[in-house]
C-alpha positions in Angstrom: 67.3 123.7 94.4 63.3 122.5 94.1 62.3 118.7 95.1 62.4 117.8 91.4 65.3 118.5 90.6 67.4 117.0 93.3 65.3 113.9 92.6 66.6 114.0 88.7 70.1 114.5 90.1 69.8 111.5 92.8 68.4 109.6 89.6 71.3 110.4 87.9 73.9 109.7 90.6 72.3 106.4 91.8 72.8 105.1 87.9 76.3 106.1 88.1 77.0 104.7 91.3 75.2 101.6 90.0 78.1 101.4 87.1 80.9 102.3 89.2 79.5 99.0 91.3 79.4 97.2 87.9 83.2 98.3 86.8 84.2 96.6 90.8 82.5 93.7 89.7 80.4 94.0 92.7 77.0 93.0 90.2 74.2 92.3 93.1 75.2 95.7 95.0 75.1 97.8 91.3 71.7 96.0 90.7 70.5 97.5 93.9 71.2 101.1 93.4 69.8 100.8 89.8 66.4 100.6 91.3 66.9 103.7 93.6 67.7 105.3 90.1 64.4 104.5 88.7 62.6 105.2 92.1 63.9 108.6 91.7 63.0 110.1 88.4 59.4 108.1 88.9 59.0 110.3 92.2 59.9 113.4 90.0 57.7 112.7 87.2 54.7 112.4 90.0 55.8 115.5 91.0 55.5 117.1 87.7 52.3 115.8 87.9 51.1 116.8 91.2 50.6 113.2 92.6 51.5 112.1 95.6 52.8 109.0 96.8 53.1 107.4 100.7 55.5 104.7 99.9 57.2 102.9 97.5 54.7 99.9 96.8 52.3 102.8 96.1 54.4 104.2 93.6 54.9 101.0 91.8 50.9 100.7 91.4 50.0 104.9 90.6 52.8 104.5 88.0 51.3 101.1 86.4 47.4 102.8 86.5 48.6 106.4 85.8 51.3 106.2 83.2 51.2 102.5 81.5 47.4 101.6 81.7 46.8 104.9 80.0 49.1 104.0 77.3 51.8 106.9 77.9 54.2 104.4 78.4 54.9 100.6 77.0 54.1 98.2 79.3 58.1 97.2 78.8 58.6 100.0 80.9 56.6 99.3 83.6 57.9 95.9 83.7 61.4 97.2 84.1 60.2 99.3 87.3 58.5 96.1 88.9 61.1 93.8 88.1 63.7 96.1 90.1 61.4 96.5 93.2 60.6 93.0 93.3 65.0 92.2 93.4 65.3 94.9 95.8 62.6 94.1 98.1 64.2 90.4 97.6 67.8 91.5 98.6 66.6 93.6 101.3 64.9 90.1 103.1 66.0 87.3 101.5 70.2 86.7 100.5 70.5 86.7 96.3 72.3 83.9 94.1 75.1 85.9 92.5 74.1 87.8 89.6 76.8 87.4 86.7 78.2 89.7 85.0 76.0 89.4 81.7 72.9 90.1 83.6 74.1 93.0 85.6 74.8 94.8 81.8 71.7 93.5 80.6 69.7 94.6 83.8 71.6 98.0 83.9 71.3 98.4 79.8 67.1 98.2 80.5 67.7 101.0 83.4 69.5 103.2 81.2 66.3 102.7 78.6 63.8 103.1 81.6 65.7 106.7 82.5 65.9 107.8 78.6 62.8 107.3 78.4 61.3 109.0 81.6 63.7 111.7 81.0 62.5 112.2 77.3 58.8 112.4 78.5 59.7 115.3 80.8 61.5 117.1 77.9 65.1 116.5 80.3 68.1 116.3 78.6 69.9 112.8 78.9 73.7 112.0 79.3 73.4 108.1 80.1 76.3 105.9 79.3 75.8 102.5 79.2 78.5 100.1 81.7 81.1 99.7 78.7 80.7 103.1 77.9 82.4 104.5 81.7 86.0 104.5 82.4 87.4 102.5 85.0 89.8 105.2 86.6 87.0 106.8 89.2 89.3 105.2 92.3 87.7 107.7 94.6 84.2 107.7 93.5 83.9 103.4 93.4 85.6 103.4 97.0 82.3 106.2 98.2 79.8 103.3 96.4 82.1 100.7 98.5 80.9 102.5 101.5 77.4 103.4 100.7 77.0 99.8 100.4 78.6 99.1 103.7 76.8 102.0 105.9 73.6 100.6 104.4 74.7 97.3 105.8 75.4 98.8 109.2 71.5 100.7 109.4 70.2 97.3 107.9 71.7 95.5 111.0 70.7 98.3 114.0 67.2 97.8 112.8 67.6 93.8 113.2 69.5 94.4 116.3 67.0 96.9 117.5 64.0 93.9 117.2 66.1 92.2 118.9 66.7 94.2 122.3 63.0 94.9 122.2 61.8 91.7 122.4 64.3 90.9 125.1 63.4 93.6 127.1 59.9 92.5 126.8 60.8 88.7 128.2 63.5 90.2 130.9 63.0 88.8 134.3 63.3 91.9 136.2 64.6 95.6 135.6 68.5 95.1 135.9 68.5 92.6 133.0 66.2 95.3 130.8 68.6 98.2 132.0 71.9 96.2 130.6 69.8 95.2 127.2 69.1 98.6 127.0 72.9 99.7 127.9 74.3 97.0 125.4 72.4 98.3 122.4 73.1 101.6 122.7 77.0 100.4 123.3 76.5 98.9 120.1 74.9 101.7 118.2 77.5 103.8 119.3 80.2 101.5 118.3 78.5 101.5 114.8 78.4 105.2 114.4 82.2 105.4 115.5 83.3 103.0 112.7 81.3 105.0 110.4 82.6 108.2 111.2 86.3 106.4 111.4 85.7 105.3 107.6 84.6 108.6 106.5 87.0 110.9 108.3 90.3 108.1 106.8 88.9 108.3 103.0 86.6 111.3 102.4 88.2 113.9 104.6 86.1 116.6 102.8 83.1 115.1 104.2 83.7 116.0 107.6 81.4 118.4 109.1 82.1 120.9 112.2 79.0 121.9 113.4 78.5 125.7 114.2 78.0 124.8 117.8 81.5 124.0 118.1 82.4 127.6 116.5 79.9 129.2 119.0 81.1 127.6 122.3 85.0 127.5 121.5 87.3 126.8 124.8 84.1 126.0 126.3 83.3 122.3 124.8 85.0 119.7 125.7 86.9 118.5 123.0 85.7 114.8 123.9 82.5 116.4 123.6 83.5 118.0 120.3 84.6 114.6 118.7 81.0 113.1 119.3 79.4 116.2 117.7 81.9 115.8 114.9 80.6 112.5 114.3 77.4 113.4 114.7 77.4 115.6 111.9 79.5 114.3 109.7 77.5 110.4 109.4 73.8 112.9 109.6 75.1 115.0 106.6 76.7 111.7 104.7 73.3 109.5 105.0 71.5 112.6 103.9 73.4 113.2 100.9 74.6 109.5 99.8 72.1 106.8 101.3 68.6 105.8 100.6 66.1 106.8 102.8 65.4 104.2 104.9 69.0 105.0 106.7 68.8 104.6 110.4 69.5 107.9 111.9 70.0 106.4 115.8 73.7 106.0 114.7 74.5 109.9 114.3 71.8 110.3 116.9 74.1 108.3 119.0 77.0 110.8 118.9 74.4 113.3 120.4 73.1 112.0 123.0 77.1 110.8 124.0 78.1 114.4 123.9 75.1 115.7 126.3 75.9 112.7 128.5 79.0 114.0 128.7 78.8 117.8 129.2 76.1 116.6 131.9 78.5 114.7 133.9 81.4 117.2 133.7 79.0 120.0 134.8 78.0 117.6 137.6 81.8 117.5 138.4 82.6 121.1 138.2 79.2 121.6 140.5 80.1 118.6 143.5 83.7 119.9 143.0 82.5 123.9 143.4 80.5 122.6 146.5 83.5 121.2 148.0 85.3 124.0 147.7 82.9 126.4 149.5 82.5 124.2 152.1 86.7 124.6 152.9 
C-alpha cells in the first residue's frame, strides 16, 4: 500500500472515529480527530501533486496559496481547514469550553463537505455519512476511539512531564538529586507504558503483538523479559496504526530498554554465580 493511499484511508478512519466520538457524546474529543481527517487527505492531495510539506502550519499556508488563491477551491473550504487547526492547536494548549452537541454536527457536517470535496477533485470515490446517518451499535469500535483519546492524553503528559525533569535536572544541587530525577521519570514512563499495554491487552486482545525475537530465542528469554518486549510491541504497533503522529514513542521505548536491563542483570548473575562456582 503507497503513501497516498494509506493517507485516504487514515482520512477516512479519523472521520469515522470523529462520529463514533459524536454518537458517545464525547463532542470536544470528535472535533479533534475531525481535523486529523482533513490533515490527511490534504497531505495526499500534495502528494498527488508532488509538493512537499515540513509541518502542519506549512500545510495550512501551501494549501491556502496553492489550491484556494488559485481558485481550485472556494475559499469556504479553506476556511473549514483553518478553522480546525486553529481548535486543535487551541485544545492541544489551552482547555476548551464544552462544545454542544449542535456544533459538533454542524462542525462535523462542514468536514464531511471539506472531504467530498477533496475526494471529488482527486476523482476518489466517497462513502461519507453524516453523524445521524451512523448507527450507534459499534460498542467495540467507540471503546478503541475511548482509548485513542486516552493514550494521546498519556504522550501529551510524558512530554509535560519530560520539561519538567529537564529543567530540574538543570537546577539540581548536586549529582544524586539529578540521578533520582532521572530514575523517577523513567519510573513514570514506565508506569505509563504498563497501563497502556494493560488497557490494550484487557479490551483489544487482537492487538497484541509477539515480537519474532521471542520466537527466535524460545526457553532462552526470560519470560519477565518477554512481557516487557510484549509491551513493547504491542503500544509501538498500536500508536503506529491508531494515534496521530506526535505520539511519544519513550513509552514502548520504555519496555525496551526494561527488558535489556533485565537480561543484563541476569547474565551478570549467571556470570558472578559461574565464577563462584569455579572457584569451589
Amino acid at each position: 500500500m503507497n503513501e497516498f493511499t494509506i493517507l485516504i484511508k487514515n482520512s477516512e478512519r479519523y472521520l469515522r472515529s470523529a462520529t463514533l466520538l459524536f454518537h458517545e457524546h464525547d463532542y470536544n474529543s470528535c472535533v479533534s480527530r475531525r481535523y486529523y481527517s482533513m490533515y490527511s487527505i490534504v497531505k495526499a492531495l500534495f502528494i498527488s501533486r508532488n509538493l512537499e510539506v515540513s509541518n502542519q502550519r506549512r500545510v495550512i499556508r501551501l494549501f491556502a496559496q496553492r489550491f484556494i488563491r488559485t481558485g481550485e477551491f472556494d475559499r469556504e473550504i479553506g476556511k473549514i481547514l483553518n478553522d480546525a487547526y486553529s481548535l486543535k492547536e487551541m485544545e492541544c494548549y489551552v482547555p476548551l469550553s464544552p462544545i454542544s452537541e449542535n456544533e459538533a454536527i454542524n462542525i462535523l457536517e462542514k468536514t464531511g463537505n471539506f472531504i467530498t470535496t477533496v475526494k471529488r477533485y482527486l476523482n476518489i470515490e466517497d462513502s461519507y455519512n453524516s453523524p445521524s446517518d451512523i448507527p450507534k451499535s459499534h460498542e467495540l469500535e467507540i471503546e478503541l476511539q475511548k482509548n485513542i483519546t486516552k493514550f494521546k492524553m498519556v504522550s501529551q503528559r510524558i512530554k509535560q512531564r519530560r520539561n519538567e525533569t529537564i529543567e530540574r535536572v538543570f537546577n539540581a544541587e548536586n549529582y544524586s538529586q539529578r540521578q533520582e530525577i532521572r530514575s523517577n521519570f523513567d519510573e513514570y514512563i514506565e508506569k505509563e507504558n504498563a497501563t497502556i499495554f494493560e488497557d490494550i491487552q484487557s479490551k483489544f486482545k487482537d492487538k497484541v503483538v509477539v515480537p519474532p525475537i521471542i520466537h527466535d530465542f524460545k526457553g532462552i528469554i526470560d519470560d519477565e523479559t518477554k512481557k516487557f518486549l510484549i509491551s513493547a510491541k504491542t503500544v509501538e504497533q498500536f500508536a503506529c496504526e491508531y494515534l496521530p503522529e506526535d505520539f511519544d514513542f519513550s513509552l514502548p521505548g520504555s519496555g525496551l530498554w526494561k527488558a535489556v536491563e533485565r537480561e543484563l542483570n541476569l547474565s551478570f548473575v549467571w556470570y558472578a554465580s559461574m565464577l563462584r562456582h569455579r572457584g569451589k
